[in-house]
N, C-alpha and C positions, 0 to 999 in steps of 0.2 A: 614471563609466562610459565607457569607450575606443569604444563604441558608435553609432553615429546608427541611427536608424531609416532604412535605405534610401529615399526614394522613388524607382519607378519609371516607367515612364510609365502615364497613367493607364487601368483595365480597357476604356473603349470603346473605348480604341487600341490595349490588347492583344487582343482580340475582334475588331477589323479587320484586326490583322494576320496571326493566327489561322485566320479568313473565309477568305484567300487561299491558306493550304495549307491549309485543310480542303476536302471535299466539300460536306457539310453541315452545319449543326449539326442535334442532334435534335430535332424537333421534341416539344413537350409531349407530342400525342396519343398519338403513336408510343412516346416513353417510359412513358407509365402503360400501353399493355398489353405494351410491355418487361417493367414492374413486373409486372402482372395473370397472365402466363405464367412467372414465376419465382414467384409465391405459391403459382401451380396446384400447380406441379410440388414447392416445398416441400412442399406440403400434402401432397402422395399418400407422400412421403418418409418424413412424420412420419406417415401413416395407416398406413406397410407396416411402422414400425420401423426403417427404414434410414437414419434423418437423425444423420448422426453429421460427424464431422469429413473424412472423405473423400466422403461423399458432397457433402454441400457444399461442397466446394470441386471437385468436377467441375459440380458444379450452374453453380456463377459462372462458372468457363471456359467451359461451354458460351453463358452467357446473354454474358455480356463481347466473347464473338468475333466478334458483330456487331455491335458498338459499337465507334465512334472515341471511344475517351476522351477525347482533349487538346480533343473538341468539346461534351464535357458542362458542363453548367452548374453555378453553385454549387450549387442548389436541386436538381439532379438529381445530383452528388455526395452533399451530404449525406443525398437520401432513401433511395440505395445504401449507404451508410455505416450508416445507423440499423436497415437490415435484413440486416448480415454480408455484403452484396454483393460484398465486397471480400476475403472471408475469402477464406486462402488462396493469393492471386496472385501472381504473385511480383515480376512487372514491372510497378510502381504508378509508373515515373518520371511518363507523361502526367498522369497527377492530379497526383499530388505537383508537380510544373512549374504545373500550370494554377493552382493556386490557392494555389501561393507568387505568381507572376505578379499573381492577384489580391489578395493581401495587400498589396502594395505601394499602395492603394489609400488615401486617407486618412479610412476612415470606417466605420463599426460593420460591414458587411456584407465590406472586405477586412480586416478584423481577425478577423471571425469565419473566414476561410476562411486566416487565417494557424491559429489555432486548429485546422483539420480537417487541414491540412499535417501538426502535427504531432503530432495523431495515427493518422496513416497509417503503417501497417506496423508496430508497438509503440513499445518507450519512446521519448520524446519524445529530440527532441536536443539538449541540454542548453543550446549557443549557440545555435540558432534559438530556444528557448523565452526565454531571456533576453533576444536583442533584440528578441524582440515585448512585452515589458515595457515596451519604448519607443513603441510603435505609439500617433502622434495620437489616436488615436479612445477611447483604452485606458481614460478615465477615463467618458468616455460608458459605454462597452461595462461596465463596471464595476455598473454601475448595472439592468442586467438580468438576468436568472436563470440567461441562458444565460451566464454569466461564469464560476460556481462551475467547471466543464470546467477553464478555464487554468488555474484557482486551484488544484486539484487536480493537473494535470501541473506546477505550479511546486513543488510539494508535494516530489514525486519527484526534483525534478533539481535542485533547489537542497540537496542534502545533501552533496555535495562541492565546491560552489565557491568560490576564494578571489579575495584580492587585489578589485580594481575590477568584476568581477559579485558579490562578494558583499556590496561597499556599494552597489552599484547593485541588489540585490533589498531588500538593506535600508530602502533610500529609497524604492523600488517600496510595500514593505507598510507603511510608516509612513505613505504618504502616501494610501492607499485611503480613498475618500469619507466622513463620516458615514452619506452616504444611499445607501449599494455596496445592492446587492438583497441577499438573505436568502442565497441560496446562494452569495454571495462572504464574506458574514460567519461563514457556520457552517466555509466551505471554508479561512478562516483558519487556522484548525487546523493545515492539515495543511503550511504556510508556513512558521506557527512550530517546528513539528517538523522539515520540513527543515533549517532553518536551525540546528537546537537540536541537530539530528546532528551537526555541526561549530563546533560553540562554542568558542571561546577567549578570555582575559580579555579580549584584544583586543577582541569586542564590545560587555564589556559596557554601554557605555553606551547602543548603540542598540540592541542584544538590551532593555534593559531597557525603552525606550521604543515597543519593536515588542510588548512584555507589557502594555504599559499602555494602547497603543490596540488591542489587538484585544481585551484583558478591557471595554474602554470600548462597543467596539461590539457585542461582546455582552451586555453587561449591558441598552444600550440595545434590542437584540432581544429579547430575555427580558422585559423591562417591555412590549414591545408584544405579546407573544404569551405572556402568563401564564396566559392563560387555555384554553390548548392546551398539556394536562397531559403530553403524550410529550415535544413540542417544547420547552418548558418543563425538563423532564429533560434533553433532550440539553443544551442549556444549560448546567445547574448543575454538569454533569459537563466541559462544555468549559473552565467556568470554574477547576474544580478542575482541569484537565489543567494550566493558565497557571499555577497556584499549586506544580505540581510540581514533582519536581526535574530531570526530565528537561525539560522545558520553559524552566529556568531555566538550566541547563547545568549543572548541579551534581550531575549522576549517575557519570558517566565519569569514573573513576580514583576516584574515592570511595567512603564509606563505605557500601555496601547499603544502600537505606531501608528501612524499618520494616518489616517482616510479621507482624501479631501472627497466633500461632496459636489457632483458635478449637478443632479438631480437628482428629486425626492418623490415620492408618491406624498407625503407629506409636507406641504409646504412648510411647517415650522421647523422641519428637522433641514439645519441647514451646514451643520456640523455634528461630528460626535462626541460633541461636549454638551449637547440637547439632553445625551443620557449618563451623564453623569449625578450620581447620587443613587443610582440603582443599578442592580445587577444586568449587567447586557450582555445578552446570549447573537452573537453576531454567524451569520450563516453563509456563508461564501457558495454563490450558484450563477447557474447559468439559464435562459433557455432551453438549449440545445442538449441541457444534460440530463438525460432519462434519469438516471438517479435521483438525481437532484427533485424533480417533480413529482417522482414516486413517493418521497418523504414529506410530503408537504401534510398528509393526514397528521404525522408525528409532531412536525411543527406547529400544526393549528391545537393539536391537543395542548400542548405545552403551553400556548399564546391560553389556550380556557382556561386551563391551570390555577396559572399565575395574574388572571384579570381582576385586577383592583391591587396588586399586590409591586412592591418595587422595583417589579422582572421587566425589561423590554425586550425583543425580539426586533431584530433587525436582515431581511436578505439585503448582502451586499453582492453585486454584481458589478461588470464596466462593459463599457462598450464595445461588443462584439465584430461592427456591422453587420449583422444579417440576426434576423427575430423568429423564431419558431411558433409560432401560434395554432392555433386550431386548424388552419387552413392551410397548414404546411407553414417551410422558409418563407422570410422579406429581407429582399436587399435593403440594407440600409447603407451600403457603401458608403462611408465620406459624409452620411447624413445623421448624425448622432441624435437631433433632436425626433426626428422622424423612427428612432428605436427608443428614445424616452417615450413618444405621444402611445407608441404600442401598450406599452408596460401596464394602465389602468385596466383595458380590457383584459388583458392576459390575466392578472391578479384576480380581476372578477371572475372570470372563465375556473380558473383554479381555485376558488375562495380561498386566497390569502388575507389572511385578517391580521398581518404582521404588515409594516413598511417595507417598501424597498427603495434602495438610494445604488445608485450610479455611479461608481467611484472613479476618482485618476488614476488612482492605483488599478494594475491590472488585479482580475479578481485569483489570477493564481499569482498572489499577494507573497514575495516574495521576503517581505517582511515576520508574513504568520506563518512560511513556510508550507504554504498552497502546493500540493505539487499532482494534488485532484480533489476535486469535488464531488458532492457537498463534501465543506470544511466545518467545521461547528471550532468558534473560540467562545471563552466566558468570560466577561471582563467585569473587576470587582466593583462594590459603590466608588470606591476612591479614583480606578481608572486602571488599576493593571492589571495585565493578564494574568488570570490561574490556572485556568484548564485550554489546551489547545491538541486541535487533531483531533474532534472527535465527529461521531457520525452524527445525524440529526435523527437516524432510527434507532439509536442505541437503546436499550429498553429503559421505559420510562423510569422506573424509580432510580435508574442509576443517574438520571440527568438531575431527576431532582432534589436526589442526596447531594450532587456537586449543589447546585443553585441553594437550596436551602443552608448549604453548612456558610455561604458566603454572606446570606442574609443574616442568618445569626451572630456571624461574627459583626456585624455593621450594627447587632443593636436593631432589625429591621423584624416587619414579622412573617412570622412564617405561615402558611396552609396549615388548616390543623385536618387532617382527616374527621368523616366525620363518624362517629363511634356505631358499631352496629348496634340494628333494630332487636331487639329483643320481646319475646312475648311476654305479655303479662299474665302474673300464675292462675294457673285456671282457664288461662284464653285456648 
């Protein structure tokens, strides 16, 4: 790692120095009916209906514009933070300064405020979250609940990094405690997934040994919480995500795993060798997944698209027991085909004009690295995956630059746009 953890000078002398261009700091009392006058006023918000994304965020400017930020504390950043206090604003230098400032600190309280750095304003910054991977305190801080947070934004931003941060994350997650708290062990996960978006052989040897200690310390979690039947499940399924092949690197440019078909909306499709020979854009959903449903406009446009052309569209789903339809939930406990016999209607109800099939696999497909839905993969004429992880609303032309560039290489043809209308001279 090309990195040191900065130290700077330490928080009581940035606080003195602070002291002297500020007025005041705020004081506690002063801030909790800070606090007490913006729940008022959310609350009547949310009583009249009006609490939505602009009102809140005139909410915060108003409450904001008599506060000196760069005077707030961490304890009073963070209790703004935990109630959207911040949504919206656009000018968050003063925080963001104050509590990089305090980050520099050497010890669980400026490591957590490196933490709240960065997530101020959205995604994380990919070099400030890496060299807080180096932050002193990191293997203490590790060891608390409130850790799973970094473990989660490193999740995110270690998906493209090469060269010396990406053995420097790698050294990072091999080396996480036996005794890390529970939400850095389950937040594991989403580490090896970043890291598993950009696999190449080049890792393998310590990809493999970042599978063996994060399967080790979840197995060791699961044996102390076997007896908490949910927690216990997520488990067994994090376990199978390690055993995947998107987890192991072995999904990209290779051969599609397995989908066995249990049931089709289309009787001929009785496997996923039906679409082989054209581009198949496979869709992992649910019912019960608002998302998921929301996108179905996106999907049908894409199914118009590409009609006539060697694109298939596929949702793959499994068996939930319990059916979301128009009329609310249906138990389907223990009766799978009575949540197949649903699926016609529901499809018409939502005009799907794409198939859907019922797979063995569960649909957070631990092979394509499902870890939520909708999933969008794109699989080549030949059968292996190219693109995976993506949204099904992601804007159109960037789906059909993937899809198209796959067709052309197959020799297949493509959509031509059709050229605009123009007058004729004189019209």
């Amino acid at each position: 790692m090309n990195r040191r953890f900065r130290l700077a000078i330490p928080v009581a002398a940035v606080l003195a120095l602070c002291g002297q261009a500020l007025a005041q700091p705020i004081a506690e009392e002063d801030f909790a009916k800070i606090l007490e006058s913006r729940q008022t006023k959310w609350d009547e918000l949310a009583a009249s209906g009006s609490l939505n994304a602009q009102s809140v965020t005139a909410l915060n400017k108003e409450i904001l514009a008599s506060i000196d930020l760069s005077a707030l504390t961490l304890d009073q950043i963070r209790a703004l933070s935990e109630n959207y206090g911040f949504y919206g604003i656009e000018d968050l230098s003063p925080v963001t300064n104050r509590l990089k400032e305090a980050a520099s600190e050497p010890t669980v309280e400026g490591l957590q405020a490196g933490v709240m750095a960065l997530s101020m304003g959205g995604m994380p910054d990919k070099d400030a979250a890496i060299e807080l991977m180096a932050h002193p305190a990191m293997n203490e801080f590790l060891k608390t609940e409130d850790a799973g947070e970094v473990i989660g934004m490193l999740g995110y931003v270690l998906r493209d990094v090469e060269g010396d941060d990406r053995a420097a994350a790698y050294a990072f997650a091999n080396a996480i405690p036996t005794d890390a708290s529970r939400s850095v062990v389950t937040g594991l996960r989403q580490i090896v997934g970043g890291l598993a978006s950009g696999y190449t052989p080049e890792d393998e040897q310590r990809h493999t040994a970042l599978l063996n200690h994060a399967k080790a310390l979840t197995s060791g979690l699961a044996e102390a919480m076997k007896d908490d039947e949910r927690m216990a499940g997520y488990l067994a399924d994090t376990i199978a995500f390690y055993d995947g092949n998107f987890a192991k690197g072995l999904l990209m440019n290779n051969p599609m795993p397995t989908i066995d078909v249990l049931w089709s909306s289309d009787e001929t499709i009785t496997s996923m060798d039906a679409f082989r020979g054209k581009v198949l854009v496979v869709d992992f959903w649910a019912t019960w997944c608002g998302p998921c449903v929301a996108s179905f406009p996106n999907v049908r446009e894409l199914q118009e698209h590409y009609n006539g052309y060697d694109v298939a569209i596929v949702g793959v789903t499994s068996v939930q027991g319990t059916h979301y339809g128009a009329n609310g939930p249906v138990d389907c406990t223990d009766d799978p085909d009575k949540e197949f016999s649903l699926m016609p209607e529901f499809m018409t109800e939502k005009n799907m004009t794409w198939p859907v099939v019922f797979s063995k696999q569960e649909v957070f497909n631990p092979d394509f690295g499902v870890s939520g839905i909708p999933h969008v993969a794109i699989i080549d004429p030949s059968g292996r995956v190219r693109f995976n992880g993506l949204h099904p609303a992601m804007p159109m032309e960037e789906k059909t630059a993937k899809i198209d560039s796959l067709l052309q290489e197959a020799g297949l043809r493509v959509p031509v746009s059709e050229p605009a209308a123009t007058e004729e001279a004189g019209g």
